[in-house]
DSSP file (Angstrom, degrees, kcal/mol; ACC not computed):
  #  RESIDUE AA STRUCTURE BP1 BP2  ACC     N-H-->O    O-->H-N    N-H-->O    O-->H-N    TCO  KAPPA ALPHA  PHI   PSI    X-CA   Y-CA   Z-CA
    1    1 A X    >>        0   0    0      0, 0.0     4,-0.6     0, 0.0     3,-0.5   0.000 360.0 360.0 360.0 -35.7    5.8   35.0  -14.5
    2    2 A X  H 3>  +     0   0    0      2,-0.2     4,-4.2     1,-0.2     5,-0.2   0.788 360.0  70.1 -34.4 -46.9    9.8   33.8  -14.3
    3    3 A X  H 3> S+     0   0    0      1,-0.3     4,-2.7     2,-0.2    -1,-0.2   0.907  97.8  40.6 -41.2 -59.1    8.9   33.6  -10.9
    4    4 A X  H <> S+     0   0    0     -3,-0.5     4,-0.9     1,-0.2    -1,-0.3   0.615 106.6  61.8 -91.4  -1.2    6.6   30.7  -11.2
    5    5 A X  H  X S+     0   0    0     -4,-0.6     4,-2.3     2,-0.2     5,-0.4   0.838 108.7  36.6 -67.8 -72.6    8.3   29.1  -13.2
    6    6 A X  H  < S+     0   0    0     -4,-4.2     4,-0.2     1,-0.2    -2,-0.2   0.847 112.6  56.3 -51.4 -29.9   11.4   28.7  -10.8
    7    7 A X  H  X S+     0   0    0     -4,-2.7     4,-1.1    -5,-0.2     3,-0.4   0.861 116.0  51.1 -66.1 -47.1    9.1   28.2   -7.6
    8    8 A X  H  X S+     0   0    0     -4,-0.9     4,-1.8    -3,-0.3     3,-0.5   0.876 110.8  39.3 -54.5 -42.9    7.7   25.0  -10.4
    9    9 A X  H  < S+     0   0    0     -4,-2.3     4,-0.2     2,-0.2    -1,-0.2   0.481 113.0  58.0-107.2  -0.4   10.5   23.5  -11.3
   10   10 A X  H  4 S+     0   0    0     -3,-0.4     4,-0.2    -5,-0.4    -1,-0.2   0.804 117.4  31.7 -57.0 -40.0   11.9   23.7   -7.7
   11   11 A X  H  X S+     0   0    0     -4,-1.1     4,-0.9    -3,-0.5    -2,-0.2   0.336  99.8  81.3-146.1 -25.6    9.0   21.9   -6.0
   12   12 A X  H >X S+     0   0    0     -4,-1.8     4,-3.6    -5,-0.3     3,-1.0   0.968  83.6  56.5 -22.5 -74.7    8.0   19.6   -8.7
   13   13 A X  H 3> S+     0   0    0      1,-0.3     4,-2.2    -4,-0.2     5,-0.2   0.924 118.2  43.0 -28.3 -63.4   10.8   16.7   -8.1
   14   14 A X  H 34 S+     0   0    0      1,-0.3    -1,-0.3    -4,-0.2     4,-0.2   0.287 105.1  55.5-116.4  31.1    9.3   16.6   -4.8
   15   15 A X  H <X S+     0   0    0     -3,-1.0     4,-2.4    -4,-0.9    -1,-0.3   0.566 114.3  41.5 -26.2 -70.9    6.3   16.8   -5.4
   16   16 A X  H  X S+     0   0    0     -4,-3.6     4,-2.0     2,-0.2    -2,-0.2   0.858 105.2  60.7 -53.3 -44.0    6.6   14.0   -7.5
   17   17 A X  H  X S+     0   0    0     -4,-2.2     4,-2.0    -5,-0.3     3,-0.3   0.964 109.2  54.4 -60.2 -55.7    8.9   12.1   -5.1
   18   18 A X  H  > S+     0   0    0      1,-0.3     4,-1.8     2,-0.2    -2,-0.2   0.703 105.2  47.4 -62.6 -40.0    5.7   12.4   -2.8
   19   19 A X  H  X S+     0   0    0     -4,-2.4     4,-3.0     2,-0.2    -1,-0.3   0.839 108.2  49.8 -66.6 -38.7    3.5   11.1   -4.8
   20   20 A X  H  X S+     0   0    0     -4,-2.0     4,-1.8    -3,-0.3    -2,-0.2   0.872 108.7  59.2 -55.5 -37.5    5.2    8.1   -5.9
   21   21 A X  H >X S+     0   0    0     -4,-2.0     3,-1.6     2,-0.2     4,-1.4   1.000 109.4  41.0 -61.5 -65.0    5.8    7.6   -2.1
   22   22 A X  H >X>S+     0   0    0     -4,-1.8     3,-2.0     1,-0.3     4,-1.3   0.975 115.9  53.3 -30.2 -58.4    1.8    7.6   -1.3
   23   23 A X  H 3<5S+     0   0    0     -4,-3.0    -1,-0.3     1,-0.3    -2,-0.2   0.722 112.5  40.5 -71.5  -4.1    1.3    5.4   -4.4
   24   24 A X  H <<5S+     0   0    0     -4,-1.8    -1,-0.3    -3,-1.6    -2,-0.2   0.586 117.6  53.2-114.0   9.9    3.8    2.9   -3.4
   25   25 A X  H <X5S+     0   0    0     -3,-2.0     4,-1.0    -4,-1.4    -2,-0.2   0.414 109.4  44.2  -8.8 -50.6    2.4    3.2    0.2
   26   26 A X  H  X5S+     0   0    0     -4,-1.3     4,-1.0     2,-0.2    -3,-0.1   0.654 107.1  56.8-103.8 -17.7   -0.9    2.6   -0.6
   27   27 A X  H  >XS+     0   0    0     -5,-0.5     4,-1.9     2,-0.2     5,-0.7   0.848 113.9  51.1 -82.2 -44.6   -0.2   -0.7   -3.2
   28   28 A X  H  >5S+     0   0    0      1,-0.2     4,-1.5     3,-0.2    -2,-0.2   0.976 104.7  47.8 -75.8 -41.0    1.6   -1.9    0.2
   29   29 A X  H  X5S+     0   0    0     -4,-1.0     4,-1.5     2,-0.2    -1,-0.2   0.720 113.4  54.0 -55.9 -31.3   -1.4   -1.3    2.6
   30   30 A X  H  X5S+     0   0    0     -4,-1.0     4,-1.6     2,-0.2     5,-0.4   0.936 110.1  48.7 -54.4 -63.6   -3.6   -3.3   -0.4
   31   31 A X  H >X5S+     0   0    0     -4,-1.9     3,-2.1     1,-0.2     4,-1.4   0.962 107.9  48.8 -48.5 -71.2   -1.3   -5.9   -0.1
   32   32 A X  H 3X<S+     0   0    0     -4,-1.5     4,-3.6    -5,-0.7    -1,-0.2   0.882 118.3  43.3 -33.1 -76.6   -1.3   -6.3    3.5
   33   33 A X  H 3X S+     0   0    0     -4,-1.5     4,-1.8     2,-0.2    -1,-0.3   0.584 108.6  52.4 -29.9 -37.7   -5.0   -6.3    3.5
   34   34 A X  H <X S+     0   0    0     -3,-2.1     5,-0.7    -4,-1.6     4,-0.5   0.852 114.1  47.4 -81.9 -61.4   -5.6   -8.6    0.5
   35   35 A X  H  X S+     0   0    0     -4,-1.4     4,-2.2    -5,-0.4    -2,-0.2   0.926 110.3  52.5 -38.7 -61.1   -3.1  -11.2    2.4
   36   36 A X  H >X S+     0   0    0     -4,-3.6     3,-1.9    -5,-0.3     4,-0.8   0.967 113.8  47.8 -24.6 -89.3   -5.1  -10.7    6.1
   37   37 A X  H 3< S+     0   0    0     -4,-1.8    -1,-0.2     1,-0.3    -2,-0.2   0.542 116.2  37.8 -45.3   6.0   -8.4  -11.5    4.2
   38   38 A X  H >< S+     0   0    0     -4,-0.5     3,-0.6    -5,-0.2     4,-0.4   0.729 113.1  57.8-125.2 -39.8   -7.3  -14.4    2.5
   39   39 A X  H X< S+     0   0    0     -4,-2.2     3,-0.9    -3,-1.9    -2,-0.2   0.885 112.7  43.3 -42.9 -55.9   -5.4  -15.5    5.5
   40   40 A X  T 3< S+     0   0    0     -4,-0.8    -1,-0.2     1,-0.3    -3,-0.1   0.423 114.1  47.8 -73.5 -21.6   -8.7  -15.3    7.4
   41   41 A X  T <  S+     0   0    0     -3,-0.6    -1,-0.3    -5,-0.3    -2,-0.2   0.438  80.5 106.4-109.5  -6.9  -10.8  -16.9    5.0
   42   42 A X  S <  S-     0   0    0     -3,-0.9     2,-0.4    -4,-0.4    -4,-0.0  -0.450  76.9-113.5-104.1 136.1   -8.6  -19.9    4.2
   43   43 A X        -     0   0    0     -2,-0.2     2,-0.5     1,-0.1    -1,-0.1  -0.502  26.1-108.7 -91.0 158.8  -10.3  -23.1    5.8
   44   44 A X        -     0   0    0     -2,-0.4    -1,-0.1     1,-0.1    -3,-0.0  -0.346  26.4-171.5 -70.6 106.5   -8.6  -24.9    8.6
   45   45 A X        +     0   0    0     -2,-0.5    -1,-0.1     2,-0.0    -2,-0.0   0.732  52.8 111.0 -88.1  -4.9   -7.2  -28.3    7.6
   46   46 A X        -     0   0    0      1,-0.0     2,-0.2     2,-0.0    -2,-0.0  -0.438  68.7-133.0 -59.4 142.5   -6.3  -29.3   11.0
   47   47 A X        -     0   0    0      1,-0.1     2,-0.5     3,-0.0     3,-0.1  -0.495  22.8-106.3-101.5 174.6   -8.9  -32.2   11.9
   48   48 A X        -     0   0    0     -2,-0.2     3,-0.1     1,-0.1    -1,-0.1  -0.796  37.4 -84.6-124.5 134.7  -10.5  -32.2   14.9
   49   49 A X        -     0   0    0     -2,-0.5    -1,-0.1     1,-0.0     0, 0.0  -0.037  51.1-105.8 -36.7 125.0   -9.9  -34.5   18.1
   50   50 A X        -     0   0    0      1,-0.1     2,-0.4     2,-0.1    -1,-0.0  -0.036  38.0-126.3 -54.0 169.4  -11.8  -37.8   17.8
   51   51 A X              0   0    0     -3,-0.1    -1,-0.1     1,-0.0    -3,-0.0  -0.813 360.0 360.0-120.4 148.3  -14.8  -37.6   20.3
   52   52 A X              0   0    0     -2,-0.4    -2,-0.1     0, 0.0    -1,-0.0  -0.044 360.0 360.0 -45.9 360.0  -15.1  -40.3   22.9
């Protein structure tokens, strides 16, 4: 049982490290996204060449 304990508290930190990594990984891919889509959606204020 000692056993799993030391194999835990080896492999925890980076464990942990790893998960924080995803979660700050995945908050930046959100971001990205949210910014695209807003980018894309924003209407165009350039006016358009007078017609002849």
């Amino acid at each position: 049982m000692s056993d799993l304990f030391v194999l835990l508290r080896e492999t925890l930190p980076e464990f942990l490290g790893s998960l924080a990594a995803a979660v700050v990984t995945t908050a930046a891919a959100a971001a990205l996204r949210a910014a695209r889509r807003a980018r894309h959606t924003e209407p165009t204020t350039a006016e358009p060449p007078p017609q002849e």
